[in-house]
N, C-alpha and C positions, 0 to 999 in steps of 0.2 A: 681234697682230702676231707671226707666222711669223721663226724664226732658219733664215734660208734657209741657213747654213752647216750645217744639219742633214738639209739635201733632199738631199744624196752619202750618205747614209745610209738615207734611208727605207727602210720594210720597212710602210706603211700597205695597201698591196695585193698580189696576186697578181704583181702583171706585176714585184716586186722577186723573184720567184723565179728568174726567167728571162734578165734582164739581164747586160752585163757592166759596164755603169757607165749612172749617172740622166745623163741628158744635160739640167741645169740650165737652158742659154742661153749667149750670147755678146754682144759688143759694152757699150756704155756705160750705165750706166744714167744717166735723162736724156736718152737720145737722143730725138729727136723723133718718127721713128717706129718704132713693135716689128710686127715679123714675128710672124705668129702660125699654125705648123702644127700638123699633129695628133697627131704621133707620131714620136719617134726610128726611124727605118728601121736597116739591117744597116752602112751605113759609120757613120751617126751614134752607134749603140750600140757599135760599134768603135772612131771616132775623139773622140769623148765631147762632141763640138759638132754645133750643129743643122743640117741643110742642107748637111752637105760632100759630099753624092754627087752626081750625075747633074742632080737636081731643084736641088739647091742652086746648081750651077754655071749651069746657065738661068736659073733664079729670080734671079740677081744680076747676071749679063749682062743682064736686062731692068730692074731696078731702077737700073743704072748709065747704062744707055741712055734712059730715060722718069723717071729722080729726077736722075740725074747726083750718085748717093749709091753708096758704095760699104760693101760688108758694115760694116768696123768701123765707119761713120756710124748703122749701125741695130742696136737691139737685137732678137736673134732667139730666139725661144723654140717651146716646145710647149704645146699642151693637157695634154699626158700626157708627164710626161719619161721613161718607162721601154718600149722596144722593148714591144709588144706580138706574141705567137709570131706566128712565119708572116707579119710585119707587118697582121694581121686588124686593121680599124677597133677602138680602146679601145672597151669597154662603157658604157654608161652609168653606170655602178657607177664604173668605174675615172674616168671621166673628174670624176665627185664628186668619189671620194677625192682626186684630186690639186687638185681646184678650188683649193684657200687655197692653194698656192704660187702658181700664175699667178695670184691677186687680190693676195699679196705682192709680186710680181712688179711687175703694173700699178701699185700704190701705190709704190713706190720707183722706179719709170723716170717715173713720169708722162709717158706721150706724148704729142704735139698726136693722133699718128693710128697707129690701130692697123687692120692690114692680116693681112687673114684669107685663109688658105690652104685654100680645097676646103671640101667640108660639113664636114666635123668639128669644125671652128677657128668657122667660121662660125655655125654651129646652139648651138654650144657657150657660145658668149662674146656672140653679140648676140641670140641667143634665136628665130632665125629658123625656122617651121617646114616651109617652101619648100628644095628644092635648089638648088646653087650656079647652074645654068644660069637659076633666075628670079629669084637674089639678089645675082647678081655686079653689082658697081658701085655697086649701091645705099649711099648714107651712113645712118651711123645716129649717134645720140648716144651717148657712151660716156660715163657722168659727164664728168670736162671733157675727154673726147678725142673727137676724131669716129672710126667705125669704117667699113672698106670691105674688103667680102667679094671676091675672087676665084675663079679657079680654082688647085687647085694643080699647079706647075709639072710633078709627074708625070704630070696628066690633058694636061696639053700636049705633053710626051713622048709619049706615047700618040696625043695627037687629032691633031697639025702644029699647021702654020700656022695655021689658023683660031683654033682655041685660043688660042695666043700672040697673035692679033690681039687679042683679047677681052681677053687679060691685059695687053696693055699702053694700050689705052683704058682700064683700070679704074686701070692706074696714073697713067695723066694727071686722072684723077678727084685720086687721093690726091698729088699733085704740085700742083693748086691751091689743094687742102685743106695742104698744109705752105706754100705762098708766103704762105697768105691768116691763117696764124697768124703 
């Protein structure tokens, strides 16, 4: 068991070179379901919470809209809590090193459902070797939580519409998966 009061410290990888703070998580823990992206981007490594940029404000406008949950109802984390330069995808490597906090993480929130953002989050935590476009929706078992990959909300920035249609079908997936707990 991980003294997550030590994760504002770490220095286990490179990407703590570069940082200007670990961006831990937010919300309750015990919330029912955890948001799971891939990487602190430049507001996050700035404002030292997950999701407060662009991605973040869509990402919650649709989870408010298709959960009718609002940020502080869910716990929001990363695969990798430290900006990676240039925001390049974490390594492999880096995304190790950080693994024991996010499974510290998941054992102290215990969620009914855990909700994965883009390949990263998704390939990372439910072990899928397909991309998001053949993974998204699909439920998996997550020891006692169920898991459901998406897109993440920057690929919807990026794609429009269509994308957000996909991501908020996949959150009516995770919306039956929370009534049916």
């Amino acid at each position: 068991m991980l003294d997550l009061s030590q994760l504002s410290t770490c220095t286990r990888c490179a990407l703590s070179e570069h940082r200007q703070r670990v961006v831990i998580g937010s919300g309750p823990e015990g919330a029912a379901l955890m948001v799971l992206g891939e990487a602190p981007g430049r507001s996050e490594d700035e404002g030292g919470a997950p999701f407060i940029g662009r991605s973040g404000r869509l990402l919650f406008e649709l989870i408010g809209e298709e959960l009718g949950r609002t940020r502080e109802q869910c716990f929001v984390t990363n695969v990798v809590k430290c900006r990676p330069p240039a925001n390049r995808t974490p390594t492999g490597s880096e995304i190790a090193t950080c693994r024991p906090w996010l499974d510290e993480q998941l054992r102290r929130c215990q969620p009914s459902v855990v909700l994965a953002l883009g390949n990263t989050a998704a390939k990372s935590l439910f072990g899928f070797d397909e991309g998001i476009g053949v993974t998204h929706g699909r439920v998996v078992q997550l020891g006692g939580a169920k898991g459901v990959a998406t897109f993440h909300p920057a690929a919807a920035l990026r794609g429009g519409p269509s994308v957000v249609e996909v991501m908020r079908s996949d959150l009516r997936i995770v919306r039956a998966l929370l009534e049916s707990t």
